[in-house]
Every structure is written in structure tokens, then in C-alpha cells.
C-alpha positions as CSV (number, residue, x, y, z in Angstrom):
1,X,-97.7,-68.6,-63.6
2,X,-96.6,-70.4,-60.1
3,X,-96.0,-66.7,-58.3
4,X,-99.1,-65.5,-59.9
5,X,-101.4,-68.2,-58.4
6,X,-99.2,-68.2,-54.9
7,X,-100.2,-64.4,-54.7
8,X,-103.5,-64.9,-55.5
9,X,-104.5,-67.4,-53.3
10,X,-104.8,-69.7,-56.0
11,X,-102.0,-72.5,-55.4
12,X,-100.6,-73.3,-51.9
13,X,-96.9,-72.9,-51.9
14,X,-95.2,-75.8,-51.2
15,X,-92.2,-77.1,-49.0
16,X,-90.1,-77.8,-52.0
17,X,-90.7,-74.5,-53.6
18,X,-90.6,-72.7,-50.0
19,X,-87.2,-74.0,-49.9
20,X,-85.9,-72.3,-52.8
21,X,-87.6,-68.6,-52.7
22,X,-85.9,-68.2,-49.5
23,X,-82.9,-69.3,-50.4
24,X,-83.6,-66.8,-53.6
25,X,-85.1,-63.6,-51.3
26,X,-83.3,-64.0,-48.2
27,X,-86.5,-64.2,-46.1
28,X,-87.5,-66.3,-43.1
29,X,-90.1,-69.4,-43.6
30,X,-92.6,-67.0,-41.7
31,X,-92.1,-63.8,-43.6
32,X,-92.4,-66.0,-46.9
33,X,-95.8,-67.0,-46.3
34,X,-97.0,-64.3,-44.2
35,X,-97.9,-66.2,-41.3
36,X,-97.0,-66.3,-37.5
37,X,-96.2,-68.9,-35.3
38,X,-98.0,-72.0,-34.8
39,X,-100.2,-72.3,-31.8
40,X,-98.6,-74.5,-29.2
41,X,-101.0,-76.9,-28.3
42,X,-100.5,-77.6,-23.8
43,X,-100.0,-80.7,-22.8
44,X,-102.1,-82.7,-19.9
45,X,-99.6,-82.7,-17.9
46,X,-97.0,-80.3,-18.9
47,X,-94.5,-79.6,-16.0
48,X,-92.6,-83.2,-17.2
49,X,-92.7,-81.7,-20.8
50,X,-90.8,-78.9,-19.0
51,X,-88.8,-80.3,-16.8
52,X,-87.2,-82.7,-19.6
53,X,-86.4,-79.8,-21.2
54,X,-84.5,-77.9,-18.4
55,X,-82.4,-81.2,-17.5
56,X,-81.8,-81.1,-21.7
57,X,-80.5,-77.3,-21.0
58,X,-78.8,-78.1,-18.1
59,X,-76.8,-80.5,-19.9
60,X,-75.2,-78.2,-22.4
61,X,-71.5,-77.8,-21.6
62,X,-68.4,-76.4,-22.9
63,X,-68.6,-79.2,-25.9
64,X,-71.8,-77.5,-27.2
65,X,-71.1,-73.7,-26.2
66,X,-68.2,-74.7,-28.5
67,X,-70.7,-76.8,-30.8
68,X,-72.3,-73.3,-31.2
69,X,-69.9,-70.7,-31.9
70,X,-67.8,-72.9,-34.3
71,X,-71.7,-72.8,-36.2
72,X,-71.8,-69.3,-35.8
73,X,-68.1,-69.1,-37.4
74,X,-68.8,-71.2,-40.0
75,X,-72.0,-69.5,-40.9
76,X,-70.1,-65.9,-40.6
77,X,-67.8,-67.3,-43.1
78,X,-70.0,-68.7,-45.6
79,X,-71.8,-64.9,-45.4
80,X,-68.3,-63.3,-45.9
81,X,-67.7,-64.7,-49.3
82,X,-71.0,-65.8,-50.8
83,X,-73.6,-63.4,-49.3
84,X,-76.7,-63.9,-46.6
85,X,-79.5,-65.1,-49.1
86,X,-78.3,-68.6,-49.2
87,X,-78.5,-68.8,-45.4
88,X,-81.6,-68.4,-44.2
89,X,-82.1,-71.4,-43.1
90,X,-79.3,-72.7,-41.2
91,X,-79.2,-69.0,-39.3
92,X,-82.7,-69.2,-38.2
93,X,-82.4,-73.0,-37.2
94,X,-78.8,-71.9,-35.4
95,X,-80.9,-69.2,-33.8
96,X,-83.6,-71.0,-32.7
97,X,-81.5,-74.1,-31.1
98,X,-79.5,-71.1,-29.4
99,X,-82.8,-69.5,-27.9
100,X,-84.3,-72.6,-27.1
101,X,-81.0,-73.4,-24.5
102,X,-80.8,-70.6,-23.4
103,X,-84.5,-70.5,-22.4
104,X,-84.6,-73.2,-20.2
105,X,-81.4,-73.1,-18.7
106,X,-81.4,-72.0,-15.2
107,X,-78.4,-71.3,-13.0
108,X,-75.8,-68.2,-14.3
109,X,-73.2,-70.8,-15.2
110,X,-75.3,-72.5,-17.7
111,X,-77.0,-69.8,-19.2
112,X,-74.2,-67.0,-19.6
113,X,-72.2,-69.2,-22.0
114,X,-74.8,-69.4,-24.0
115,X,-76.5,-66.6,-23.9
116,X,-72.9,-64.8,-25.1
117,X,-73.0,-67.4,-27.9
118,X,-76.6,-66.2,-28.9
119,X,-75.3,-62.8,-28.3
120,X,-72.5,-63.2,-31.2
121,X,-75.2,-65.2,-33.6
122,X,-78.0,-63.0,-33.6
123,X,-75.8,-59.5,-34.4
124,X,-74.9,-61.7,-37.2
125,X,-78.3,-62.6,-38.2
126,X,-79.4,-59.1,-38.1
127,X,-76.4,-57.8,-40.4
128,X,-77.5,-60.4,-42.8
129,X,-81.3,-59.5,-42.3
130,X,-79.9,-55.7,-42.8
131,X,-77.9,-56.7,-45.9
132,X,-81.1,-58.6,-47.4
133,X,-83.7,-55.8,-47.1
134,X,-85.3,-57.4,-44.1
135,X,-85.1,-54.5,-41.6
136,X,-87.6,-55.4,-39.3
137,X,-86.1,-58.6,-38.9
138,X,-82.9,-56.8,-38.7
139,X,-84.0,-54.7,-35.5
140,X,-85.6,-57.9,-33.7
141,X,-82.6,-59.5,-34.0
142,X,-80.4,-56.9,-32.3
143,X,-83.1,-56.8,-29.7
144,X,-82.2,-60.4,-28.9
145,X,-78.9,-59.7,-29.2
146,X,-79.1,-56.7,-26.4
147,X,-81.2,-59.0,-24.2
148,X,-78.6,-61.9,-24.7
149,X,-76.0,-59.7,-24.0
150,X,-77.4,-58.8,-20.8
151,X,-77.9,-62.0,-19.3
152,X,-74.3,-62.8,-20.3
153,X,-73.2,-59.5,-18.4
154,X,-70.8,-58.8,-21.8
155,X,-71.2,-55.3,-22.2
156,X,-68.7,-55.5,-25.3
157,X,-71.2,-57.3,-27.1
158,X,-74.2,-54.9,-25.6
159,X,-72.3,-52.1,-27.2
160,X,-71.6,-53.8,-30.5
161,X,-75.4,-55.0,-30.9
162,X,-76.1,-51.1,-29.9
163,X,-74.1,-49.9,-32.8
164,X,-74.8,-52.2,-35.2
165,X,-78.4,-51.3,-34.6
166,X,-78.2,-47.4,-35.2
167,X,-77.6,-48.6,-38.9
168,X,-81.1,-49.7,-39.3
169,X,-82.0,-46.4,-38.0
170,X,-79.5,-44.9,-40.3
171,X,-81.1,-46.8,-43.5
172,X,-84.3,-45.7,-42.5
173,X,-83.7,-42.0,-42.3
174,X,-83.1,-41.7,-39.0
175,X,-79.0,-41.0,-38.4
176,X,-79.2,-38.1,-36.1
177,X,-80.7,-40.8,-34.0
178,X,-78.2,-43.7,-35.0
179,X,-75.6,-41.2,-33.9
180,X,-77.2,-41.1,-30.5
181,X,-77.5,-44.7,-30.3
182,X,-73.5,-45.0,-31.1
183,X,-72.4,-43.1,-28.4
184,X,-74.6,-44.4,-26.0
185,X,-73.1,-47.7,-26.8
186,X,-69.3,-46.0,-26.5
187,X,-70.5,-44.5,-23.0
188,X,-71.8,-48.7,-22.1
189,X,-67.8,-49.9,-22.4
190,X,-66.3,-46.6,-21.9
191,X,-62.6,-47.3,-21.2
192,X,-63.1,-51.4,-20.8
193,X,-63.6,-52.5,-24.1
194,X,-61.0,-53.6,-26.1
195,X,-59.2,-51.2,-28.3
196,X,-60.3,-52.9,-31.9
197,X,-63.9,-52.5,-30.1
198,X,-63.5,-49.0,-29.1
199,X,-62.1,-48.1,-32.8
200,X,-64.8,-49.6,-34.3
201,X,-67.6,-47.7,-32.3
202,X,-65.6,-44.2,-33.3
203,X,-65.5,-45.7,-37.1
204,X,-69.4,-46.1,-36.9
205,X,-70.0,-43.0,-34.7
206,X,-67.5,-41.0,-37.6
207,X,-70.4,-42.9,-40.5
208,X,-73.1,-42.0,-38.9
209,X,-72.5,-38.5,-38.6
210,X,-71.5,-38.2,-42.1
211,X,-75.2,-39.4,-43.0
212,X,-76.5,-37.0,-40.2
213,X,-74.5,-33.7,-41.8
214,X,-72.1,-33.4,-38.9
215,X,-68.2,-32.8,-40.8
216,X,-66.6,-31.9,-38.0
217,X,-68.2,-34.5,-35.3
218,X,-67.1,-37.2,-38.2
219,X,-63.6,-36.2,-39.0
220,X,-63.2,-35.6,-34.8
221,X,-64.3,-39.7,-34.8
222,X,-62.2,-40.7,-37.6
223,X,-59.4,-39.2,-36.0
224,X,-59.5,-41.1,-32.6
225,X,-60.6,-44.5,-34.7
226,X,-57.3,-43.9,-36.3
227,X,-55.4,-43.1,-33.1
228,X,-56.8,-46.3,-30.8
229,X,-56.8,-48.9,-34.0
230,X,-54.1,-51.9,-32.5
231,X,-50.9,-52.2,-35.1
232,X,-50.6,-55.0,-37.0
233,X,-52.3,-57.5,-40.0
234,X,-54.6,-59.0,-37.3
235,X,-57.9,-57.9,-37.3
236,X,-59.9,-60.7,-35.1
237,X,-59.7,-59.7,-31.0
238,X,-60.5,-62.7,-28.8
239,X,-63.0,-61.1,-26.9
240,X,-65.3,-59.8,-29.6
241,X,-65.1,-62.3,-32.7
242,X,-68.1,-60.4,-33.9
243,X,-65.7,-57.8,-35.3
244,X,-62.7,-57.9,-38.3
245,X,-61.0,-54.7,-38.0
246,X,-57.5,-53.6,-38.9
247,X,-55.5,-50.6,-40.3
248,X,-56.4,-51.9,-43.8
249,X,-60.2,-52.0,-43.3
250,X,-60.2,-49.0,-41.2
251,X,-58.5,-47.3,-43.9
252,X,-61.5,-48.7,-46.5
253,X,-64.0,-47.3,-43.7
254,X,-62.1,-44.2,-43.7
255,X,-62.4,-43.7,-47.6
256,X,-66.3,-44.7,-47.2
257,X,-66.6,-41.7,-44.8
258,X,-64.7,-39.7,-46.6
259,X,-66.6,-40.3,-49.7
260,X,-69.5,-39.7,-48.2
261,X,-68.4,-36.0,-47.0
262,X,-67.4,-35.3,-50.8
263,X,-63.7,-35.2,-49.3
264,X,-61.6,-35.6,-52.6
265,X,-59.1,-37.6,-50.5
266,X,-61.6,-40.4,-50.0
267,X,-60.3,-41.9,-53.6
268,X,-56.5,-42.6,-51.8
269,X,-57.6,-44.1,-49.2
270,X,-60.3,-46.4,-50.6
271,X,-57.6,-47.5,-53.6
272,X,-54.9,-48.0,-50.7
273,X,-57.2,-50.5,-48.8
274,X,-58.1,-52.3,-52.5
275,X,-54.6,-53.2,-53.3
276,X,-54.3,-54.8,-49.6
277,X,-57.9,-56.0,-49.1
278,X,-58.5,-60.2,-48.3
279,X,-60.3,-61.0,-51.4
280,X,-62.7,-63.6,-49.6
281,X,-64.0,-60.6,-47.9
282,X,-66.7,-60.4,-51.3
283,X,-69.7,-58.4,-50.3
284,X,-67.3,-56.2,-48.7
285,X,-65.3,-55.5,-52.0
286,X,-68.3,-55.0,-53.6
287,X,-69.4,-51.7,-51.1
288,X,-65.5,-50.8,-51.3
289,X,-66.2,-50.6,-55.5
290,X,-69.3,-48.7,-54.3
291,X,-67.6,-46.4,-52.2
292,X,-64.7,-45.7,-54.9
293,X,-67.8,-44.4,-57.7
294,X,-69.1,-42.4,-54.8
295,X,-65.7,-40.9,-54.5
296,X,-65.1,-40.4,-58.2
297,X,-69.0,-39.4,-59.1
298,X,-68.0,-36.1,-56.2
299,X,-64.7,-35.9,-58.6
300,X,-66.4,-35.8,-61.9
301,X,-64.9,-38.7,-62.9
302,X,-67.8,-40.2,-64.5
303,X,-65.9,-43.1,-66.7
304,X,-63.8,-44.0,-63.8
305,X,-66.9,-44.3,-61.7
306,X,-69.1,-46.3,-64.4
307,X,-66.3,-48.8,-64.1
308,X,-66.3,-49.2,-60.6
309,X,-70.3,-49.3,-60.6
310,X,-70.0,-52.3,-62.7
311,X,-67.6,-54.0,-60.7
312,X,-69.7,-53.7,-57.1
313,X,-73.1,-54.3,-59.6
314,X,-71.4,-57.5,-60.4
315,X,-70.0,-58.7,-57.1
316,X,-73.5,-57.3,-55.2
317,X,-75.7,-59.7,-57.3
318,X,-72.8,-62.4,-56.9
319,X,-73.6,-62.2,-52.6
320,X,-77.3,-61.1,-53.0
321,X,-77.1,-58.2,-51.5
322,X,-80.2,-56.1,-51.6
323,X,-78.3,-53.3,-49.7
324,X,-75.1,-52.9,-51.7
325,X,-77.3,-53.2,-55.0
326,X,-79.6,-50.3,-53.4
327,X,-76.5,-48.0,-53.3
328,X,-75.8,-49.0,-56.5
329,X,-78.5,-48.3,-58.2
330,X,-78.6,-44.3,-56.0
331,X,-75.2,-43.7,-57.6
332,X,-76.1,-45.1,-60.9
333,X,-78.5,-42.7,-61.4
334,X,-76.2,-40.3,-61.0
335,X,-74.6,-40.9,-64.2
């Protein structure tokens, strides 16, 4: 009865109830109730109203640049294991104090620490905004993730918001151009980026031509993704904490892309990277079970991929994730 009247006009949604559909949707304050920002009001006099606020910006050291990213961490955690709905709130408050610094401070050294902090947050926000249906939101957010990157002068992070961003393109039909996007964020780091960076962009240049029909540019990609990937368990690179790759999630990418080519090898590698797989990574174990009833659905192997369905149906709803239950629902009604 409530969402009826709140559609119609005939009850005014309230702050308590606010509070819980976008905790329940995964939506912003301002996409909930359709409405834009509220009109700022000037001042008599504002240049003291400004100038407090530049000395407040000016005064953000390394204690709060630090303040910040440990937020950001925490907040990429908490998405990692229980999903982006529940966060709406904290990451568009994060955002917002980010922006707000970042605005008013002046000189390079106080605004390129922060603006490589708002850099990291926002690709963050927009994967979340991605994983919750909120696409527009999604591409804004990489937006101000390009520009933040910029300002920084962090062309690591320019080319990880750039690929990240050919995904939205990708989920709305558009890969051929996601692929473009990719390798114009591979040509922005070329040979300076890191090596876990530059593996990543192949892995999501080698997914985003399997979308766009291109076998032979994907398995070219997979191949130097595989060749440049760093040895070892660790998967975090101190330059770009945005990023968790290793040999064991490259090898889950590799089955995804795999799977999505109809390869019949994709089933190895996606079972290989299940026995070895962190198990607080959640939402990603649920698009791994995904990816393994993609594989077995090419296969034929229709009980084997029922199972598997359930499995990431389960874990999707578990993290709210309006993308991963999307794909479920494609391969389900292939069944």
C-alpha cells in the first residue's frame, strides 16, 4: 500500500523509509526520489563563505589523505563480501567529502593527493553503481574518476577508470566500442604501468572482444595477460590498489572468456580457479558459478549447469547484485 501511494503521489516518502529502499535498491537519495540538487541559496557576502572553505582544504594533510583511502578500503571490503546495495550511503557521503576537498583546494600539493584518493573511490563507486543496475550513475562516476585522475597526473588510474568504463558500454550493447575504449587506455600507460595493470587491461581488452565477436583479437589478449601477469599469491600492486589480480583470478577471467567464446576448455580453468579462490571474494564467486553454467550450458551439460545456476542465484541475491542476477537469469532461460 506504502509504494503504491509513494508512486502516486499520494504519501510523501519519508527519511526513515528513504533510508531503507536504498539500502534495499542500491540507488542514490536523488535517484530515489527523482529529484535534483537543491538550489544553493548565495550568501550576502560570500567570498568569507569561500575563503573558510579553501583554508578548511588547505588544511587536509597526509592524516586525512590517509583518513580517506583507509575509507575507501574499508568500503571496497565491505562490497567484496556483502555486495554494493548496502552502501549507498556511506559511498556517496565518502564521495562527496572527497569532491568537496578536492574542490577547494588550490596549490598541486594539496589537491593531487586527493584528487588520486577520489580517483581510487569513484572507479569504485561506479563498479558498484554497474553491479546495481545504475548505469548512468556508473558512467558519471568514471567521468569523475578520469577528471580526478587528471589532476593527479596518475595515468595508471586514467587507464583503469578508462577500462573499467568500456564495461558500461559493453552492458549496453556497445563492445565494439568498449574494445576501442580498452586500448586507448593500454596506449595512455603504454610500457609505464605496472605489470598487474598492464595484465589487467589485456584481460579486459581479451572480454571485451569476446562480447564484440573477435576470437582471434581475444585469445591474442589472453595470451599476453597470461605472459605479463607478476608470479606469486599476491594480487594487490602498491600503485594501483584499485586492482586484485593474480594467476588464480586471471585464470577465473580466463575461463569467463573462454566460456564466453564456447571454448570447451573454459570448464578447467574456471574449476581450477574455484578450488584456489579467497572465499571472501562473494559476488565474485557468484559470476565464477555463472561463468561455470555458461561453460557447461555450451557442453550440454544441462544438470551440471542447473547446479551451478543455483549456486551463483544464491550467492547473487546474498550481495544484491542486479548484474550477476541478470546473467543468471539469460542462462537460466537456456535451460
Amino acid at each position: 500500500m506504502y509504494v503504491s501511494e509513494w508512486e502516486n503521489g499520494k504519501r510523501t516518502l519519508s527519511d526513515r523509509y528513504a533510508a531503507i529502499l536504498r539500502k534495499l535498491l542500491g540507488v542514490t537519495d536523488a535517484e530515489l526520489r527523482d529529484s535534483g540538487p537543491a538550489p544553493v541559496v548565495p550568501s550576502a557576502d560570500g567570498y568569507d563563505e569561500l575563503l573558510s572553505r579553501i583554508d578548511a582544504a588547505g588544511s587536509v594533510g597526509a592524516p586525512m589523505v590517509k583518513a580517506f583511502n583507509d575509507q575507501t578500503e574499508l568500503l571496497r571490503t565491505m562490497d567484496r563480501q556483502m555486495g554494493a546495495a548496502g552502501l549507498v550511503d556511506q559511498m556517496t557521503g565518502h564521495l562527496a567529502a572527497l569532491e568537496d576537498a578536492l574542490n577547494f583546494a588550490v596549490l598541486p600539493a594539496a589537491r593531487q593527493p586527493v584528487a588520486l584518493a577520489l580517483a581510487g573511490a569513484s572507479t569504485l563507486a561506479a563498479w558498484q553503481a554497474i553491479d546495481s543496475g545504475a548505469v548512468e550513475r556508473a558512467w558519471r562516476h568514471y567521468e569523475l574518476a578520469k577528471r580526478a585522475a587528471r589532476d593527479a597526473e596518475a595515468p595508471m588510474y586514467l587507464a583503469h577508470a578508462m577500462a573499467e568504463q568500456a564495461y558500461v558500454l559493453c552492458e549496453a550493447g556497445r563492445p565494439a566500442l568498449g574494445v576501442d575504449l580498452v586500448r586507448d587506455a593500454q596506449r595512455t600507460v603504454d610500457r609505464s604501468g605496472s605489470a598487474r595493470l598492464r595484465a589487467w587491461l589485456y584481460a579486459a581488452e581479451a572480454e571485451m572482444c569476446a562480447y564484440a565477436g573477435l576470437p582471434d583479437d581475444c585469445r591474442r589478449a589472453l595470451d599476453a595477460a597470461m605472459a605479463t601477469i607478476p608470479p606469486g599469491p599476491e594480487d594487490r600492486d602498491p600503485d594501483m590498489l584499485s586492482i586484485f589480480l593474480n594467476g588464480v583470478h586471471l585464470t577465473r577471467w580466463q575461463g569467463n572468456v573462454l566460456a564466453l567464446l564456447g571454448d570447451g576448455d573454459a570448464v578447467t580453468s574456471l574449476y581450477g580457479a574455484l578450488e584456489r579462490m579467497d572465499p571472501t571474494f562473494v559476488r565474485a564467486r557468484a559470476g565464477l558459478h555463472t561463468d561455470l553454467a555458461h561453460a557447461h550450458l555450451t557442453r550440454a551439460e544441462y544438470d551440471d549447469a542447473h547446479t551451478h545456476l543455483r549456486q551463483a542465484r544464491l550467492l547473487a541475491s546474498r550481495t544484491g547484485s542486479v548484474r550477476q542476477r541478470r546473467r543468471v537469469d539469460m542462462l537460466s532461460a537456456r535451460l
